[in-house]
C-alpha positions in Angstrom: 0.0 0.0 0.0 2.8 2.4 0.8 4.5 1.7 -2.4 1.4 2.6 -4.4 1.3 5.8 -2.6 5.0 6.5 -2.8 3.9 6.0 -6.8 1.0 8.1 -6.9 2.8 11.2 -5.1 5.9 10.9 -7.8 3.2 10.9 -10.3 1.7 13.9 -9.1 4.6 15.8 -8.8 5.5 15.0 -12.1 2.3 16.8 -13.4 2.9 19.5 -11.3 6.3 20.4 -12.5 5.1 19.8 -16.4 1.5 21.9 -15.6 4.0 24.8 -13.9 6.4 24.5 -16.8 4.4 24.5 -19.8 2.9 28.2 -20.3 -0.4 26.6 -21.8 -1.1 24.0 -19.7 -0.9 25.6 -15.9 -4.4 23.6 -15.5 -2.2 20.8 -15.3 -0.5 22.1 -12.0 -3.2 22.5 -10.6 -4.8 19.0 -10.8 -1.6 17.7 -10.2 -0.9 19.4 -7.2 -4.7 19.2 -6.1 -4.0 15.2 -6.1 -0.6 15.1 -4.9 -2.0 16.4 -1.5 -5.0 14.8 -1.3 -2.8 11.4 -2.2 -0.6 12.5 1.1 -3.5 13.2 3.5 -4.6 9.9 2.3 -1.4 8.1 2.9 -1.1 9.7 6.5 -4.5 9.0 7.3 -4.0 5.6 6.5 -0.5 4.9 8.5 -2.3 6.7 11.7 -5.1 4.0 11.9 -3.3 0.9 12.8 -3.7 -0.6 15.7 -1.0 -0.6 18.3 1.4 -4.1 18.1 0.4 -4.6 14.5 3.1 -3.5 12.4 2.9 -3.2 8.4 5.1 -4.4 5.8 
């Protein structure tokens, strides 16, 4: 799970940086940034919910 979300954020930075690049396409850093936070939230919300003496892979 953390691997796919370690995936997900690169991703989203990756469309940030081309969105903020690219004059015409600044649309693109938007959505990409939009998801690249709500991605993390996710992730952190996730990781704060396991129960105590369980630990993940």
């Amino acid at each position: 799970m953390v691997r796919i979300i370690l995936w997900l954020l690169a991703a989203w930075l990756v469309i940030t940086v081309l969105g903020a690049v690219i004059e015409g396409v600044f649309w693109l850093a938007i959505i990409g940034g939009v998801l690249f936070l709500g991605t993390a939230a996710y992730g952190a919300i996730k990781s704060g919910k396991r129960p105590k003496g369980i630990k993940g892979p």
